[in-house]
C-alpha positions in Angstrom: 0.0 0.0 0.0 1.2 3.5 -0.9 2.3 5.7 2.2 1.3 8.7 0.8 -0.4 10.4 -2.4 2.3 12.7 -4.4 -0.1 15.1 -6.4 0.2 17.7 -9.4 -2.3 20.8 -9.9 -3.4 21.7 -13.4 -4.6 25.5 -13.3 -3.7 28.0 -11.2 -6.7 30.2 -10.8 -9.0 30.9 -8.2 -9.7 27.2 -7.3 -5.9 25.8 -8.9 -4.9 28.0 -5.5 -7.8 26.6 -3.5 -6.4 23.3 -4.7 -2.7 24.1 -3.7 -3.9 25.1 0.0 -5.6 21.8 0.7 -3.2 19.7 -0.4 -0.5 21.5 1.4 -2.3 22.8 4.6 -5.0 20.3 5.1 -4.7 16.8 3.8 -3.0 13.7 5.3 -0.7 11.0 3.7 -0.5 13.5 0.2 2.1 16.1 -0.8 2.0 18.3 -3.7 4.9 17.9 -6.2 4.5 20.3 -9.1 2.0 23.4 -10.9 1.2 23.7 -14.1 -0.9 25.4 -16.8 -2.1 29.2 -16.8 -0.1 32.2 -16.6 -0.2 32.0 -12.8 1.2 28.7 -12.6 5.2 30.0 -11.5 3.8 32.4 -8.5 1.8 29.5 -7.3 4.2 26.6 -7.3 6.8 29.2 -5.7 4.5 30.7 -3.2 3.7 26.8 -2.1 7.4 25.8 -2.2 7.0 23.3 -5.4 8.2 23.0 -9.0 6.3 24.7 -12.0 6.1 22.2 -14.9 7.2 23.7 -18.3 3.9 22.1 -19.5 0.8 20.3 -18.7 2.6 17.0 -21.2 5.6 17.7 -18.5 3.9 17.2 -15.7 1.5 14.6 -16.7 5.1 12.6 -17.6 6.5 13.0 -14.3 7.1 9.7 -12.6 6.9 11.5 -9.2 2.9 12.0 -9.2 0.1 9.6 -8.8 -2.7 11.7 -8.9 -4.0 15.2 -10.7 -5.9 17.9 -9.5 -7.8 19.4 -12.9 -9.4 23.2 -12.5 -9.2 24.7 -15.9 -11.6 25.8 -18.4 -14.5 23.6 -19.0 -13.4 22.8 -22.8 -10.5 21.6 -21.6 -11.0 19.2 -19.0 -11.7 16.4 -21.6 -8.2 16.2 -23.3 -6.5 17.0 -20.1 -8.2 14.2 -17.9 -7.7 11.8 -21.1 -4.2 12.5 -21.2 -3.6 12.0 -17.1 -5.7 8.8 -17.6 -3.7 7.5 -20.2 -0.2 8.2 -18.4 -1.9 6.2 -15.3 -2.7 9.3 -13.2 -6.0 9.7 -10.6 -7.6 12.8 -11.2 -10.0 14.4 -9.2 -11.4 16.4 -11.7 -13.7 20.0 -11.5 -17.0 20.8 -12.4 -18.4 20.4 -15.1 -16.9 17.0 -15.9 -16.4 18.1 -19.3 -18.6 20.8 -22.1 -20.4 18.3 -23.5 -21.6 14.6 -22.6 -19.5 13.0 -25.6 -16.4 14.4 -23.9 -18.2 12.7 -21.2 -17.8 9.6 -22.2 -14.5 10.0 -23.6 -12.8 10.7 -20.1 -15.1 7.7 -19.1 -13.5 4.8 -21.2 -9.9 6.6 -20.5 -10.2 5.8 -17.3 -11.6 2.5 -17.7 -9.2 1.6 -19.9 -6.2 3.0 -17.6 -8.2 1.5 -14.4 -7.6 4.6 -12.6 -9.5 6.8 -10.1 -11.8 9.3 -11.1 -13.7 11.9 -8.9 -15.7 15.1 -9.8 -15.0 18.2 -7.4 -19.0 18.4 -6.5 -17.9 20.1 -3.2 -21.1 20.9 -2.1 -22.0 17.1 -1.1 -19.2 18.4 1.6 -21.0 21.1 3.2 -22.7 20.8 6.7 -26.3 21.6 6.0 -26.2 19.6 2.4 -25.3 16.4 4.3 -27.8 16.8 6.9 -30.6 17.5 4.9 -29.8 14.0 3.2 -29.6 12.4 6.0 -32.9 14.1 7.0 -34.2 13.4 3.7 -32.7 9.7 3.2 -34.0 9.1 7.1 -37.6 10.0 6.0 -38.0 12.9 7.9 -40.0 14.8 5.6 -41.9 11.6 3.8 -41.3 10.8 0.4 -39.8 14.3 -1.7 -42.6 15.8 -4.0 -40.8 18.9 -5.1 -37.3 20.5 -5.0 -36.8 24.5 -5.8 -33.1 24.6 -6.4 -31.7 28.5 -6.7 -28.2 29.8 -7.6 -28.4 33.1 -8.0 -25.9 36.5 -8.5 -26.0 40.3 -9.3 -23.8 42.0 -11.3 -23.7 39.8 -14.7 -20.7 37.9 -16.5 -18.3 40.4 -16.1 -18.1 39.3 -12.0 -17.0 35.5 -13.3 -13.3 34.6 -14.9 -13.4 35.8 -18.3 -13.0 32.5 -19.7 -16.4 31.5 -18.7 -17.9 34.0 -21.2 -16.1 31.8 -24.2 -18.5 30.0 -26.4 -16.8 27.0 -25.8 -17.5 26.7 -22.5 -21.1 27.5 -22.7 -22.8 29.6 -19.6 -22.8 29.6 -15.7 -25.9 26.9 -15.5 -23.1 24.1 -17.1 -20.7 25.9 -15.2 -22.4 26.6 -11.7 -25.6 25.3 -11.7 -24.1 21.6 -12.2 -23.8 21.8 -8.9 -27.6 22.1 -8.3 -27.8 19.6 -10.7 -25.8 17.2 -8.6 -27.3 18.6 -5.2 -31.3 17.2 -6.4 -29.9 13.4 -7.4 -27.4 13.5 -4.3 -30.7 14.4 -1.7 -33.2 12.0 -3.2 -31.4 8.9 -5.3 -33.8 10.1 -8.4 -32.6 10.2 -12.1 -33.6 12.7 -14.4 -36.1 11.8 -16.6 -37.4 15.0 -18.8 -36.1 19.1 -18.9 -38.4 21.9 -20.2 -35.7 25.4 -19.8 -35.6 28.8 -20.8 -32.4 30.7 -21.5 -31.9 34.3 -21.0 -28.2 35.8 -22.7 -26.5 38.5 -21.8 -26.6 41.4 -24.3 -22.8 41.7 -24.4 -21.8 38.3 -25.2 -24.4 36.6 -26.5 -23.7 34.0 -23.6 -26.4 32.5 -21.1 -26.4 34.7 -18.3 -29.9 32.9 -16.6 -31.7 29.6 -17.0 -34.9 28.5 -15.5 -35.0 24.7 -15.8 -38.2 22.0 -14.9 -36.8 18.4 -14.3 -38.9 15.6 -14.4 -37.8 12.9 -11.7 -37.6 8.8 -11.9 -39.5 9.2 -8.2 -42.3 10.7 -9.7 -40.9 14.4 -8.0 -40.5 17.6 -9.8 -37.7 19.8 -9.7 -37.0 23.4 -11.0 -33.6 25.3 -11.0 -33.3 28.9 -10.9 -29.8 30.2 -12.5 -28.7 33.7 -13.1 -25.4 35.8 -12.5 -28.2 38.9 -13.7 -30.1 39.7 -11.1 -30.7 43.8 -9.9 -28.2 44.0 -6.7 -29.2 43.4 -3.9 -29.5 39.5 -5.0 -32.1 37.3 -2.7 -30.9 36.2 0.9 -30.3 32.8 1.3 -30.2 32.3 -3.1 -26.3 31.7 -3.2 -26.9 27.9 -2.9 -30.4 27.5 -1.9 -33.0 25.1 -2.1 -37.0 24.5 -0.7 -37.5 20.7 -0.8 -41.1 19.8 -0.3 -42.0 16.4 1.4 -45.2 14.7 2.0 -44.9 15.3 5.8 -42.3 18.3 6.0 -40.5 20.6 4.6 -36.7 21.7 3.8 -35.1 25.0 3.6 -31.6 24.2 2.9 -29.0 27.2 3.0 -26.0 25.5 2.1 -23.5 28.6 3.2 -25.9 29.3 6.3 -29.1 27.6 8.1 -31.0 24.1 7.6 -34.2 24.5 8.6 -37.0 22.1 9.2 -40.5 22.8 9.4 -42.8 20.4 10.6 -45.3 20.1 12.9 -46.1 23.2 12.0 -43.0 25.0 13.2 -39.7 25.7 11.7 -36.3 24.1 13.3 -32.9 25.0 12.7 -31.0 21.7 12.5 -28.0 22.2 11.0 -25.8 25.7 10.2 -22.5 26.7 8.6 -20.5 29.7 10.2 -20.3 32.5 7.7 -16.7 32.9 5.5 -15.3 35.3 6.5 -14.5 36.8 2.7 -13.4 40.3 4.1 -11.3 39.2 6.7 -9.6 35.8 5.8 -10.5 35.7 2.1 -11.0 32.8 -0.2 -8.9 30.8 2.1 -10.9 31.3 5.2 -11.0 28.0 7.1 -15.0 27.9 7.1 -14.8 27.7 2.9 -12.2 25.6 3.2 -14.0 22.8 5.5 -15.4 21.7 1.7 -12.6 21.1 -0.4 -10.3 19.6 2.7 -13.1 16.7 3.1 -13.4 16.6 -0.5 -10.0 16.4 -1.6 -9.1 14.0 1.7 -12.0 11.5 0.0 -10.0 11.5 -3.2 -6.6 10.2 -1.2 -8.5 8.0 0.8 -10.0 6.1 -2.4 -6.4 5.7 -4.1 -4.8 4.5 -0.9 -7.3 2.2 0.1 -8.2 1.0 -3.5 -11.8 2.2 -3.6 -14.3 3.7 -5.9 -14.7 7.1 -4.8 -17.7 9.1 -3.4 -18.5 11.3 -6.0 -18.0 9.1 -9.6 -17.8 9.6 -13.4 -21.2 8.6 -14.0 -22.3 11.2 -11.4 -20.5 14.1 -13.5 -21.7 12.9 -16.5 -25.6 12.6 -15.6 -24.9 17.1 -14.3 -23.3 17.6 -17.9 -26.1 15.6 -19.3 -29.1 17.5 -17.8 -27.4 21.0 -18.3 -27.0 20.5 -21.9 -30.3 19.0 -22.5 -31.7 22.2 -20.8 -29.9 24.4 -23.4 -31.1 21.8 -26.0 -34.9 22.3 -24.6 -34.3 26.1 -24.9 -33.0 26.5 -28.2 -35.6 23.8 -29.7 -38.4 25.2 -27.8 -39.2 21.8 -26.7 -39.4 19.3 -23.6 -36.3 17.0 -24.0 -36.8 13.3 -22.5 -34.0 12.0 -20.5 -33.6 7.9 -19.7 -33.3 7.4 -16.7 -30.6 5.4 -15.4 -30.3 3.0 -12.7 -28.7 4.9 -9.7 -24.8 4.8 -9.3 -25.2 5.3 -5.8 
């Protein structure tokens, strides 16, 4: 059995630095070796005390890592994680999986074929109130789930996200963001999706999706709609960052995942589960209550290569986000309800 997890970071933006402080600060049995790809790469392997690879080719041929960490633009996740498959690496790969579900698959049978670990950075099955209210939900607190309101919502348009995400190529912040919601509604309740009916609202400088309202059709029988936009009139809604209002037969849900779970039943509302605020003023993006996420998250990942596992959060579960998010932009631009199979659970 290994003793420890030597890993290499691909992208060093916003999160290719979230992923350099939890390997570094926060993990056990894993060191980081090397940083590559993106102009920020050489600050961020010096400023963490490890090598900046010439390339993303030169790291991924480094016999000194076992594993990846892959944040970089959506369109390019695909040839990156099928590369770092095929030179035997683990990745632990961001959202989305990949832009479209053929690229999808492609990372899929890579990593079949190299019989190597895959995990998608879903970070929000990590939070505090998003595991209780499965537990809650999986526990039949609130009866069988009839609907699911899921809300990600910003002020201040495009411009406030990495300009990258405005590239055609990597379509619009409901692949980019609302995967995540995507992921949240088949993580609570074990359903599949089974039909999408969406409209799709562009931003006048771009031409880009800026907002997405999507209604889901569940293998349970449930109904759930996602509310996207970055285009909301500041100030945004409280409690829309990562929200959601999950309707049960005998109670209800309203899940805060960066502040309160609260219960109602009984006819009364119960807090049962709350994350501290980050403290974005004070600590920053590496403020200890953000970084609770990624430290359990990433620690998963190392856990399933030492101990020979399948890990938590799979291929199959990245794939069915991508799949949903492109049908919904499918739905849009066809005017039309797309069917989706639904698939026996990977869970």
């Amino acid at each position: 059995m290994k003793e420890k997890v030597r890993i290499g970071i691909i992208g060093s933006g916003f999160m290719g630095r979230t992923n350099a402080e939890t390997v570094t600060r926060y993990l056990e049995r894993a060191e980081l070796a090397s940083v590559a790809g993106g102009s920020r790469a050489p600050a961020l392997a010096a400023e963490y005390g490890v090598t900046c690879a010439a390339s993303v080719d030169a790291l991924l041929d480094r016999d000194d890592i076992d594993a990846v960490l892959i944040s970089t633009p959506h369109a390019e996740h695909c040839s990156q994680a099928v590369a770092a498959a095929q030179r035997g690496k683990h990745i632990l790969l961001d959202k989305p999986m990949a832009a479209t579900v053929e690229e999808c698959d492609r990372i899929l049978e890579a990593v079949r074929a190299a019989r190597v670990k895959l995990m998608i950075m879903f970070g929000q099955r990590f939070r505090i109130c998003n595991i209780e209210a499965r537990r809650l939900i999986r526990e039949g607190a609130i009866g069988k789930v009839k609907m699911i309101l899921e809300l990600i919502l910003a002020s201040g348009g495009l411009q406030t996200l990495p300009p990258w995400q405005s590239r055609a190529e990597n379509y619009g912040p409901f692949l980019g963001h609302a995967v995540h919601n995507l992921d949240r509604i088949r993580w609570l309740t074990g359903a599949e999706f089974t039909s999408v009916s969406a409209q799709v609202q562009c931003d006048a400088a771009t031409g880009n999706e800026v907002s997405t309202m999507a209604l889901f059709g569940l293998s349970t029988g449930a109904a759930a709609t996602v509310w996207e936009s970055w285009d909301l009139a500041p100030p945004a809604f409280p409690r829309s960052a990562s929200g959601a209002w999950i309707v049960g037969e005998t109670g209800n849900l309203d899940l805060d995942a960066y502040g309160q779970l609260r219960l109602g039943k009984n006819k009364e509302w119960t807090v049962v589960a709350e994350q501290p605020p980050i403290d974005w003023q004070g600590q920053g993006m590496l403020s200890p209550v953000r970084m609770q996420a990624y430290r359990d998250q990433h620690q998963e990942f190392v856990n399933s290569i030492l101990e020979d596992r399948e890990p938590p959060v799979t291929g199959v579960d990245g794939r069915a986000a991508v799949e949903a998010a492109q049908a919904a932009y499918r739905s849009a631009a066809e005017g039309i309800t797309i069917p989706l199979r639904a698939k026996e659970n990977a869970q």
